[in-house]
ZADOTI-392321 format. One record per residue (C-alpha): residue in one letter; y, x, z. Coordinates in steps of 0.001 Angstrom, whole numbers, plus 500000, padded with zeros to 6 digits. Example, Ala and Ser with C-alpha at 12.3 -4.5 7.8 and 13.67 -1.06 7.14 Angstrom:
REM ZADOTI-392321
REC|res|north|east|up
REC|A|495500|512300|507800;
REC|S|498940|513670|507140;
//
This chain:
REM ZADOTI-392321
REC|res|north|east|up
REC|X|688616|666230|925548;
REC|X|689913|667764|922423;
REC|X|692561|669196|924747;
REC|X|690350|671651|925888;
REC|X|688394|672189|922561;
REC|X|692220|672932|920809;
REC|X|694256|674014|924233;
REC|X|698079|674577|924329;
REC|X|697827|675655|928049;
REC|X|695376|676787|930485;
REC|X|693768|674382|932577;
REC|X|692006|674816|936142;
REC|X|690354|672145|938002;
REC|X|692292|673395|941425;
REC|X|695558|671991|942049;
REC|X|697792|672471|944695;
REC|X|698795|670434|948053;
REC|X|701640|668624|947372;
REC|X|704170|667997|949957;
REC|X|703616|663918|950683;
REC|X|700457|663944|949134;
REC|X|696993|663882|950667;
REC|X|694820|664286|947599;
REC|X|697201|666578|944932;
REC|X|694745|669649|945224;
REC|X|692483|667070|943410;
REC|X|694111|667246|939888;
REC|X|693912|670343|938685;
REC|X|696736|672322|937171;
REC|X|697948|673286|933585;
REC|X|700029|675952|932542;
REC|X|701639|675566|928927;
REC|X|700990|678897|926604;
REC|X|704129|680307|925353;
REC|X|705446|680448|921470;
REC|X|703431|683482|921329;
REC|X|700392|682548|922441;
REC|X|700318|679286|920572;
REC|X|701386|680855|917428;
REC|X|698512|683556|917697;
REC|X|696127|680184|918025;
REC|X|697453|677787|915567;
REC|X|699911|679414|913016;
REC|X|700927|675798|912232;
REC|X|700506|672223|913057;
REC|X|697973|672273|910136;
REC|X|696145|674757|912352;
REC|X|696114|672803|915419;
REC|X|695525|669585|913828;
REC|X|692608|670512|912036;
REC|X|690934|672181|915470;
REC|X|691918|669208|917375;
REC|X|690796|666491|914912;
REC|X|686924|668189|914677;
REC|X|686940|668307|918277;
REC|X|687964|664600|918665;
REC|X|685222|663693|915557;
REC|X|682625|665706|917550;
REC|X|683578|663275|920954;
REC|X|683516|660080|918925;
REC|X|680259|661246|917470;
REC|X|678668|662106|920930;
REC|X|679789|658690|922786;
REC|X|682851|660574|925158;
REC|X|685890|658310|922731;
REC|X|685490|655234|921515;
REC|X|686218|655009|917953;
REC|X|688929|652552|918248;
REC|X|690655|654707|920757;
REC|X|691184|657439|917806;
REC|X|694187|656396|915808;
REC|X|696474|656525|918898;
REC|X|695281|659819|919951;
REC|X|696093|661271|916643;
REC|X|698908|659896|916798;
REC|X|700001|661375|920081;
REC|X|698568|664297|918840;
REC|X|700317|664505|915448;
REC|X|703905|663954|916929;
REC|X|703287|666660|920131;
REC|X|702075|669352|916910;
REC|X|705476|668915|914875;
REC|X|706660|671260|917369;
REC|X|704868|673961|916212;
REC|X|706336|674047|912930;
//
């Protein structure tokens, strides 16, 4: 995913029990970087953008997204960066 190739948080693949849930500890868990640490990664959307987009080229290249999948993801993608302008 090109969310872990160009991260704004940290990611682990242990979650927590939930209360009413019987499976939550099966999701995982991310924890959003701060201003700081995103603006020490990416300086700019440009930034980000560019590191996300080659690591979403690289998937579609290797098989993992479908091609036709792309334009909404940058999409996404382009409108969550704005913020870091």
């Amino acid at each position: 995913m090109p969310e872990l190739e160009a991260p704004t948080a940290s990611h682990s693949g242990f979650g927590t029990q939930r209360e009413g849930t019987r499976f939550g500890f099966l999701y995982g868990k991310a924890t959003d970087f701060d201003s700081e640490q995103l603006a020490a990664l990416y300086p700019d959307s440009k930034h980000y953008l560019e590191a996300w987009n080659a690591a979403l080229d690289r998937l579609i290249e290797q098989g993992m997204v479908l091609p036709e999948d792309a334009p909404a993801m940058r999409q996404r993608t382009a409108a969550w960066a704005e913020r870091l302008d």
